[in-house]
PASEBA-1860 file (N, C-alpha, C; in nm, 3 decimals):
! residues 102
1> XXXXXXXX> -2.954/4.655/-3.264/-3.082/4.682/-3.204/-3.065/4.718/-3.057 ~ -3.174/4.794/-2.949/-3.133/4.820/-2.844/-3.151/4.692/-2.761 ~ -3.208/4.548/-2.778/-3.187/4.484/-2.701/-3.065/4.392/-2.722 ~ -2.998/4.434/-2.845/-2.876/4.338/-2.835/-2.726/4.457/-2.757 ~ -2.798/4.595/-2.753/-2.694/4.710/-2.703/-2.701/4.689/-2.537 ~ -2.891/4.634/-2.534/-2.888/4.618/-2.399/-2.792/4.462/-2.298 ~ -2.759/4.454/-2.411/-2.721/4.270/-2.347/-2.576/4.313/-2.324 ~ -2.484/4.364/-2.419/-2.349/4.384/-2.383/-2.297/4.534/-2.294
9> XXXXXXXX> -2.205/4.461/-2.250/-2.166/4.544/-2.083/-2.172/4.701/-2.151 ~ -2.186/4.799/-2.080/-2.171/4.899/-2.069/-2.000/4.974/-2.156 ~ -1.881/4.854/-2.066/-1.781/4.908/-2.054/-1.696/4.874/-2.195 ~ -1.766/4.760/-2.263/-1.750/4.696/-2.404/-1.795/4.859/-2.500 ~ -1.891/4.891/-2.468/-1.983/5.007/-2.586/-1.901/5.120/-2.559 ~ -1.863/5.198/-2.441/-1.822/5.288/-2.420/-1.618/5.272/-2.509 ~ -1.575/5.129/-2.457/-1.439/5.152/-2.499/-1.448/5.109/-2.638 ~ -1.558/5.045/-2.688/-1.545/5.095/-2.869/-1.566/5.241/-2.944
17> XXXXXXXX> -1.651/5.311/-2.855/-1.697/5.416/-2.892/-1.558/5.538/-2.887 ~ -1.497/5.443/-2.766/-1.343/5.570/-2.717/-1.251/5.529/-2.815 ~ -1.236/5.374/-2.913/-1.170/5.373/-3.022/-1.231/5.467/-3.131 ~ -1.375/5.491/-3.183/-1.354/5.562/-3.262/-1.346/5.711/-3.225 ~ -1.334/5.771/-3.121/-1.262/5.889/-3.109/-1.094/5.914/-3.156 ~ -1.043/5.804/-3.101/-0.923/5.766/-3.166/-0.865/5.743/-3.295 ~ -0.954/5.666/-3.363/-0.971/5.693/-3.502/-1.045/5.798/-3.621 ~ -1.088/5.876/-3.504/-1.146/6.046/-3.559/-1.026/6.145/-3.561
25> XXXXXXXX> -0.970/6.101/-3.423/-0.866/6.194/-3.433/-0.749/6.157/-3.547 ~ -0.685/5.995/-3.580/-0.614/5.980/-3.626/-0.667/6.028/-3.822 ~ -0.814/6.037/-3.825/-0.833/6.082/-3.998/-0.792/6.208/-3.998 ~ -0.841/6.313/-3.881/-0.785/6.428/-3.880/-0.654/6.477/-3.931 ~ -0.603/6.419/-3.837/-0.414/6.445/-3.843/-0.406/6.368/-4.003 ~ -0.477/6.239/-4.032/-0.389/6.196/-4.212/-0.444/6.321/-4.331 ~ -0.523/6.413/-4.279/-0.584/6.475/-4.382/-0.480/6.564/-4.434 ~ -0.499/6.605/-4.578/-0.460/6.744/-4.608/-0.480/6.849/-4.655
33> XXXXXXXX> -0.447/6.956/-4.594/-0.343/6.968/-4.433/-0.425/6.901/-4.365 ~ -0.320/6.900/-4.278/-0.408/6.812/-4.155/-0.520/6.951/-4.075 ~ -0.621/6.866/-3.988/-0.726/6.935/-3.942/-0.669/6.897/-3.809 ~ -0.611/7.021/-3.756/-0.543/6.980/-3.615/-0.623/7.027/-3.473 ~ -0.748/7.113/-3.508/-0.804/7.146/-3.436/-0.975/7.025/-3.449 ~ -0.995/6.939/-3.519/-1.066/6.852/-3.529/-1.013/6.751/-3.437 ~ -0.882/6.719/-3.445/-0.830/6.615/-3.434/-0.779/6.677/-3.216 ~ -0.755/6.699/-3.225/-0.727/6.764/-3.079/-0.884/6.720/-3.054
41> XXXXXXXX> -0.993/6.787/-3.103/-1.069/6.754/-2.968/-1.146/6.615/-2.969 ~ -1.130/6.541/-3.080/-1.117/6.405/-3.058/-1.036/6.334/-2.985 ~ -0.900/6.383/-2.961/-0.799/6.305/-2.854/-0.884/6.382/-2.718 ~ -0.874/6.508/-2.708/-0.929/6.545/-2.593/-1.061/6.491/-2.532 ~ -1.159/6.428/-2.619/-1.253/6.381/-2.551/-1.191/6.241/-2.565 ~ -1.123/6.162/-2.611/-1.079/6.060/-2.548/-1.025/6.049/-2.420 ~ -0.946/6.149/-2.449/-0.899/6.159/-2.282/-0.962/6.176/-2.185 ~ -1.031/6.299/-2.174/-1.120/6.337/-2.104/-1.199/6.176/-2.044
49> XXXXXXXX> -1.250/6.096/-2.120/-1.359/5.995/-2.061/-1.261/5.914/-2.025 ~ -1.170/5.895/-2.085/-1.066/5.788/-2.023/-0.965/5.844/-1.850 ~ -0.988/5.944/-1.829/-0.953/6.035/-1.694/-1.035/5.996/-1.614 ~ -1.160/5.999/-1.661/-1.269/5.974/-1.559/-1.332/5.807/-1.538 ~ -1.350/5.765/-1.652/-1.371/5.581/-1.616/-1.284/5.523/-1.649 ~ -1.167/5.540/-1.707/-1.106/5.461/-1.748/-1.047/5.308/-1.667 ~ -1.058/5.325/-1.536/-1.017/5.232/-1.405/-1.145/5.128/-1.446 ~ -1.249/5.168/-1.511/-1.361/5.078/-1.487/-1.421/4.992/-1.595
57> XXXXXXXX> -1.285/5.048/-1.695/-1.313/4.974/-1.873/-1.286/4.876/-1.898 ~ -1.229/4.749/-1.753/-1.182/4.626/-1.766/-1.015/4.594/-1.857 ~ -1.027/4.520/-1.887/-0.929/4.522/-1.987/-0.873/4.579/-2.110 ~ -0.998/4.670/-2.186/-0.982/4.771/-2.217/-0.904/4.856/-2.209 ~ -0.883/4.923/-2.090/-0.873/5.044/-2.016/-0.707/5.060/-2.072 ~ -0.594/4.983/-2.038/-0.501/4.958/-2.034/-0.445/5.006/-2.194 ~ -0.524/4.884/-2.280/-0.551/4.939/-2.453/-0.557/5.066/-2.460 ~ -0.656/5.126/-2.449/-0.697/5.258/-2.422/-0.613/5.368/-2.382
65> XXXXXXXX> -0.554/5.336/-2.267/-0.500/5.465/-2.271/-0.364/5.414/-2.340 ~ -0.305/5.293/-2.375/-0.171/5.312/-2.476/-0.250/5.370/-2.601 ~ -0.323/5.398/-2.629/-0.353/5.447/-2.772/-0.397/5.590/-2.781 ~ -0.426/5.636/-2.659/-0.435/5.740/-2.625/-0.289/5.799/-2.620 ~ -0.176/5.772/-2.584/-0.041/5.790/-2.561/0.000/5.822/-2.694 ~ -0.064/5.739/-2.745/0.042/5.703/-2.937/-0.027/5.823/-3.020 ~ -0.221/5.825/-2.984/-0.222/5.928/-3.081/-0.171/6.081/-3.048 ~ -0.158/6.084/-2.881/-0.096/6.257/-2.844/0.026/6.220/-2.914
73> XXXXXXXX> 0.099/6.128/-2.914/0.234/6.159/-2.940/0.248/6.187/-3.124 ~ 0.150/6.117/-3.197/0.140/6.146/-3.367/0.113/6.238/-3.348 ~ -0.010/6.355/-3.257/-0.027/6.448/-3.323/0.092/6.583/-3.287 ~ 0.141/6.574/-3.186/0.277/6.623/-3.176/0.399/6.650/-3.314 ~ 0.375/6.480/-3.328/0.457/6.454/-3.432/0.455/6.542/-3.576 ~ 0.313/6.531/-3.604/0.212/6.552/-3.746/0.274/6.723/-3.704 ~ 0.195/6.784/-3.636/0.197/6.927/-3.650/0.374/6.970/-3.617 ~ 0.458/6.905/-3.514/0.614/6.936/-3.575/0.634/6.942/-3.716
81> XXXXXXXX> 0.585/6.835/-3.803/0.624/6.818/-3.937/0.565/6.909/-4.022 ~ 0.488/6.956/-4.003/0.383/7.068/-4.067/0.418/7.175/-4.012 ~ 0.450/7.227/-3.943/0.524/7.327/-3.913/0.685/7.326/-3.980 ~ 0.728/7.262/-3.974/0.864/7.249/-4.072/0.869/7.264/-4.170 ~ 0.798/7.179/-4.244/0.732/7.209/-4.368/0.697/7.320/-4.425 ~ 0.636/7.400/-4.346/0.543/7.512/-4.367/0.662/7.640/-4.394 ~ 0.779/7.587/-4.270/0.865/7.716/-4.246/0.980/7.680/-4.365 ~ 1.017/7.567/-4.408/1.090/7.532/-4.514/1.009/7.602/-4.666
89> XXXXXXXX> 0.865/7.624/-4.677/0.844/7.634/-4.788/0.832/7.793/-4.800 ~ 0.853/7.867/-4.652/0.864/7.989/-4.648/0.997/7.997/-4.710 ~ 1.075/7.953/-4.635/1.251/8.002/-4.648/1.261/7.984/-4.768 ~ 1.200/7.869/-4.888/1.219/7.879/-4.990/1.200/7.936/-5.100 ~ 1.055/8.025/-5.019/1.000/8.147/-5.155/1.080/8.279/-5.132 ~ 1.117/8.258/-4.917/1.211/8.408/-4.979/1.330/8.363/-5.058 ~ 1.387/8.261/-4.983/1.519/8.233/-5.070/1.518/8.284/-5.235 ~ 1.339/8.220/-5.290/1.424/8.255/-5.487/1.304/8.416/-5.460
97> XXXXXX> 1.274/8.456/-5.366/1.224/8.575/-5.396/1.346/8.694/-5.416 ~ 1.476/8.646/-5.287/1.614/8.681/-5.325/1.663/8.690/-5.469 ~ 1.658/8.546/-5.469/1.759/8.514/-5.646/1.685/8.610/-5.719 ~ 1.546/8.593/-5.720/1.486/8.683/-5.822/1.537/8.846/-5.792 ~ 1.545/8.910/-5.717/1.575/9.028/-5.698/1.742/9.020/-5.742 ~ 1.795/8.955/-5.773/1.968/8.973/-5.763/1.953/9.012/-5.900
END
């Protein structure tokens, strides 16, 4: 209700709200394929608010941006692997597109 939204701090609502950006971005990247342009601008608006208040999220803040760290670094991760993937399943259709021609 808004008087129980009104009772807890500001900086409590905002750094739950910056977890589920975090966890928007992280459904993104588990999808398949992954949705890497969903998922980017969920980290990006995490970031983004965490650039600007993040000094003021209390104890939070600290949480916050390590999780901010972990999901740039999965989605790095995710789209390396998908890209590998992608170029492995190339090399493999020319590869028997070869055999087939021999």
């Amino acid at each position: 209700t808004r008087a129980r939204l009104a009772e807890t701090p500001a900086a409590e609502v905002i750094a739950n709200h910056l977890m589920g950006f975090y966890e928007l971005g992280a459904i993104h990247l588990s999808r398949q394929p992954p949705a890497f342009e969903d998922a980017a601008l969920a980290i990006d608006a995490l970031r983004a608010v965490l650039e600007r208040v993040g000094d003021r999220l209390g104890e939070a803040g600290p949480v916050l941006n390590q999780a901010q760290s972990q999901i740039q670094m999965a989605f790095v991760q995710v789209k390396d692997q998908y890209a590998a993937a992608a170029a492995g399943e190339a090399d493999g259709s020319a590869a028997s597109s070869d055999a087939d021609d021999a």
